[in-house]
C-alpha positions in Angstrom: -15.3 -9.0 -16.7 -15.0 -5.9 -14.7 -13.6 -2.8 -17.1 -9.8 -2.0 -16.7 -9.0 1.1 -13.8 -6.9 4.3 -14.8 -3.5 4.6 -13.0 -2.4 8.5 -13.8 0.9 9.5 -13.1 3.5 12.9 -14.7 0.1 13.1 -16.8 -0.2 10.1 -18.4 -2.8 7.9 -18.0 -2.4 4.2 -18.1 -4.8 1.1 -18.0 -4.2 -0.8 -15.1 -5.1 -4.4 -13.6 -6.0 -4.1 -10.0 -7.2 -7.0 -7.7 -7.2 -8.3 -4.4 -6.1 -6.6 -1.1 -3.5 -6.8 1.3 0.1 -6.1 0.7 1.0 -4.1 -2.7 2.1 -6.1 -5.1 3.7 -3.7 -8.1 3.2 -6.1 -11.6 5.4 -5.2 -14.2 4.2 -7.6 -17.7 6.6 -8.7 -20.5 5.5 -8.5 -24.2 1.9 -8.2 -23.4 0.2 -6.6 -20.8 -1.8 -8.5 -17.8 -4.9 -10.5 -18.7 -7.5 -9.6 -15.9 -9.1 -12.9 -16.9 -5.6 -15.2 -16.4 -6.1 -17.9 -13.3 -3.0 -16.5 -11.8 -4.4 -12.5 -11.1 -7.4 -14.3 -9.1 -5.9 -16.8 -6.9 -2.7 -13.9 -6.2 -5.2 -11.3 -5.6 -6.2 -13.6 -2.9 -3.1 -13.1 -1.2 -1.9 -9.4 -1.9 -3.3 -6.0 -3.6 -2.2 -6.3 -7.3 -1.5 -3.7 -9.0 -0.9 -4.8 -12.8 -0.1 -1.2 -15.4 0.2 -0.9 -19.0 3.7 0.2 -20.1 3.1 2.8 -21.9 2.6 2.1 -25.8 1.5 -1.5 -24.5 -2.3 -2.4 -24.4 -4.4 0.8 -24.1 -2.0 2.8 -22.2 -0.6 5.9 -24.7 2.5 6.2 -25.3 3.9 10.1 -24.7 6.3 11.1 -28.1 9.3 11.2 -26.1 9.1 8.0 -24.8 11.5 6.0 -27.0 14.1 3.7 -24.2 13.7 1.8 -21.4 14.8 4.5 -19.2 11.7 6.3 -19.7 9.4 3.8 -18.7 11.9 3.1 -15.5 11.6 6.8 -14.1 8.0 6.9 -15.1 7.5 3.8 -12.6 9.9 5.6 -10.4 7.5 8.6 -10.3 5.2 5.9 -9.0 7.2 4.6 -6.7 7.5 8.0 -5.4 4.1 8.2 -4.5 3.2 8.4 -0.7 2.4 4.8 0.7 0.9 3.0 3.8 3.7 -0.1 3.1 6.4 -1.0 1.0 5.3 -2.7 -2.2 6.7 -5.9 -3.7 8.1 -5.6 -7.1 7.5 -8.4 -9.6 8.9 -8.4 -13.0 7.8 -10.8 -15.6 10.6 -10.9 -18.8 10.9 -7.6 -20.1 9.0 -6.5 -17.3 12.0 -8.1 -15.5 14.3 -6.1 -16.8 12.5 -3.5 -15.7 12.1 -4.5 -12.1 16.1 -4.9 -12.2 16.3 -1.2 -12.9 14.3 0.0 -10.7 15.1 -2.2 -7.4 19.0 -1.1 -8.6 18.0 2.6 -8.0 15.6 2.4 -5.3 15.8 -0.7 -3.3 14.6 1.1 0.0 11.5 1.9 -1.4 10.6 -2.1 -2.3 10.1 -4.6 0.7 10.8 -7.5 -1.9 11.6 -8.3 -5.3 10.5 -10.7 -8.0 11.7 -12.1 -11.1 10.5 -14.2 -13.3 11.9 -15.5 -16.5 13.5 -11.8 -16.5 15.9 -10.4 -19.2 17.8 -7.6 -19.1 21.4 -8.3 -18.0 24.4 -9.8 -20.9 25.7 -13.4 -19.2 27.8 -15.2 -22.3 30.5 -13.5 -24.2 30.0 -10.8 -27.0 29.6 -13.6 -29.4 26.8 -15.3 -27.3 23.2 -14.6 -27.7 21.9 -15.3 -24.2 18.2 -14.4 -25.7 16.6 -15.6 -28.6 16.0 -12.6 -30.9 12.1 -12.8 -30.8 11.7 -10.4 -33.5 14.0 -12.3 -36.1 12.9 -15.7 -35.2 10.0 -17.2 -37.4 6.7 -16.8 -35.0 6.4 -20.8 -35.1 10.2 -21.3 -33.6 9.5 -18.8 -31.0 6.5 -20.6 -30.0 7.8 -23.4 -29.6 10.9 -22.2 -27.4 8.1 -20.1 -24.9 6.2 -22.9 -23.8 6.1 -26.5 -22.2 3.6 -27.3 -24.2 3.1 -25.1 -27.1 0.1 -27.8 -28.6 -2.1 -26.0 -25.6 -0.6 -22.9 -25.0 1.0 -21.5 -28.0 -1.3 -18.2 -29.6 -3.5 -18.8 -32.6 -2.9 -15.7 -34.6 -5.7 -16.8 -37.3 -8.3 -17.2 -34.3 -7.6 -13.3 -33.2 -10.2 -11.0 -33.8 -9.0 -7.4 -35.7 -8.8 -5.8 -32.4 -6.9 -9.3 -31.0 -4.5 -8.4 -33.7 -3.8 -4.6 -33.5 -3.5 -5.0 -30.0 -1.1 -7.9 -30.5 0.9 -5.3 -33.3 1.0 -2.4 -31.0 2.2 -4.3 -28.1 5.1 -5.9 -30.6 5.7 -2.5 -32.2 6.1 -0.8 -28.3 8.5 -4.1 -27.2 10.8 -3.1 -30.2 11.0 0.1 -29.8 11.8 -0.4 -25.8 13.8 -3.3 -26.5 15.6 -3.2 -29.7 19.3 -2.3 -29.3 20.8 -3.5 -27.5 18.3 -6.9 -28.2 16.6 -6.8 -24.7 19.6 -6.4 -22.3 21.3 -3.0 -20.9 25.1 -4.3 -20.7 26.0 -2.4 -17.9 23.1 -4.2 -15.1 24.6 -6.4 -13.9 27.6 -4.9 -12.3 25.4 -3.0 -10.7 22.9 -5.6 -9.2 25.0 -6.1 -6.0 23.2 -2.7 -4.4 19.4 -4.3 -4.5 19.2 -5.4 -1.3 15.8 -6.5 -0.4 15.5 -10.0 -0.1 14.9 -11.2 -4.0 13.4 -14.9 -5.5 14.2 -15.4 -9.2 12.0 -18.0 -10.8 12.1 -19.3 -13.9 10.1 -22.0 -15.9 12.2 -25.5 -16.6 11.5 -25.4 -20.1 12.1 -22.1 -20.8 14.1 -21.6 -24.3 13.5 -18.3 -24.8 16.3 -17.2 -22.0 17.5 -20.8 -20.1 17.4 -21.7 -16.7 21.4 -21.4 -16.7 20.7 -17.1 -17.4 18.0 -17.8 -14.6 20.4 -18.9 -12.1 23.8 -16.1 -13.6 20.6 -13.5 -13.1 20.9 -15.1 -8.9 23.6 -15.5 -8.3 24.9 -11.7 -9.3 22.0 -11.0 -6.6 23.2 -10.6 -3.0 19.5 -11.5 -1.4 18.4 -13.5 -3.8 17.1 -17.8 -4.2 16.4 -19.6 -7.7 13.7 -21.6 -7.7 12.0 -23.9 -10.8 8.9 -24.1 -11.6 8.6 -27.9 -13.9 6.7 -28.3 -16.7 6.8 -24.3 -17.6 8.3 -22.5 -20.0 8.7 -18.9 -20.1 5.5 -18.2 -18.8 5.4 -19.8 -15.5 2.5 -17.9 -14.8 0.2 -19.1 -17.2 1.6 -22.8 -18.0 1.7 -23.5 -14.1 -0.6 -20.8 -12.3 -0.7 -22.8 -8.8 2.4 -23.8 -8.9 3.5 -20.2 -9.8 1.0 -18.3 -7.0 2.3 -21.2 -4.0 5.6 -20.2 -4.7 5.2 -16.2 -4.5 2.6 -16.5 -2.0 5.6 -18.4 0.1 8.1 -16.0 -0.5 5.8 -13.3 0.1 4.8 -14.6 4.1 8.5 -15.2 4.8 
């Protein structure tokens, strides 16, 4: 397996993913950062230049002190953003990544040629007494399982098969989500007034199964886009990705050649 790249930026180093060439693709993971080794990074990297970092805190990627909200690790990928460039990159935002790819196509829209979400959070859709996202943190680990995936039998992780640096990783990357994501529980409640100013043209896609955040959030996330489609992706929960990895890549390869 070829060894992770560097991706340094306002002095902070970060492990990255980077594969394939072509158009930049900017991959922003949920809970746990990018497996070089998933089915999906090869057959997109066919199609487009991934480039896949570490949030910071997440992975191997250090997390800086003053890095405590979401905010932070939005202008941190706006400093990358910021970077000169041959061509506009793609954003794609998987979950909390998502949410993250909200924020930043809200602030700076002209610097993205497309954007991607998948299974995102990040916006409030039910009323103050709804929980439009199931509280990960306070949900038993067996419940949450079964509510990520399809088929949880095949996909669903083996915590007792992890080795001790499996599991640290797995604690630091749960330990950086809550931090992030805490309060409020994954969503920032002022978004999605604000999602009418991304303007690049915008596909949401979401996994049919997914009961972690519904295909009815899926399609309230749309439809409070002004560019934007909803497609499904069957027999996927809320990792299309990895439950469905051709069926995933056909569908942003498609978007991306329109």
């Amino acid at each position: 397996m070829r060894a992770l790249e560097r991706l340094k930026t306002r002095g902070i180093e970060l492990e990255v993913v980077r594969r394939g060439a072509g158009r930049p693709l900017l991959l922003l993971h949920g809970a746990d950062p990018i497996d070089p080794r998933a089915p999906f990074v090869a057959r997109l990297g066919e199609h487009a230049e991934i480039i896949a970092p570490s949030h910071p805190g997440f992975g191997q990627s250090p997390r800086p002190d003053d890095f405590s909200t979401v905010y932070d690790l939005v202008h941190l990928y706006l400093d990358i953003l910021d970077e000169p460039s041959d061509e506009k990159p793609t954003l794609l935002g998987l979950s909390f990544g998502g949410w993250l790819a909200a924020e930043l196509a809200v602030t700076c829209s002209h610097r993205l040629a497309k954007l991607i979400l998948v299974d995102a959070v990040g916006i409030k859709v039910g009323g103050r007494e709804t929980r439009d996202i199931v509280d990960v943190f306070n949900t038993s680990p067996t419940e949450v399982q079964r509510r990520s995936w399809h088929d949880p039998g095949r996909w669903a992780r083996n915590l007792d098969a992890m080795s001790d640096d499996e599991l640290v990783r797995h604690a630091r990357n749960r330990d950086a989500l809550c931090l992030y994501a805490w309060h409020p529980y994954m969503y920032n409640p002022q978004l999605r007034q604000w999602l009418h100013r991304i303007r690049v043209p915008t596909l949401v896609l979401w996994g049919a199964s997914d009961r972690i955040v519904t295909p009815a959030y899926g399609r309230a996330y749309s439809e409070s886009l002004p560019a934007s489609r909803f497609e499904l992706i069957e027999q996927a929960g809320h990792h299309p990705e990895i439950e469905q990895p051709e069926a995933f890549v056909e569908r942003v390869v498609a978007f991306l050649r329109e």
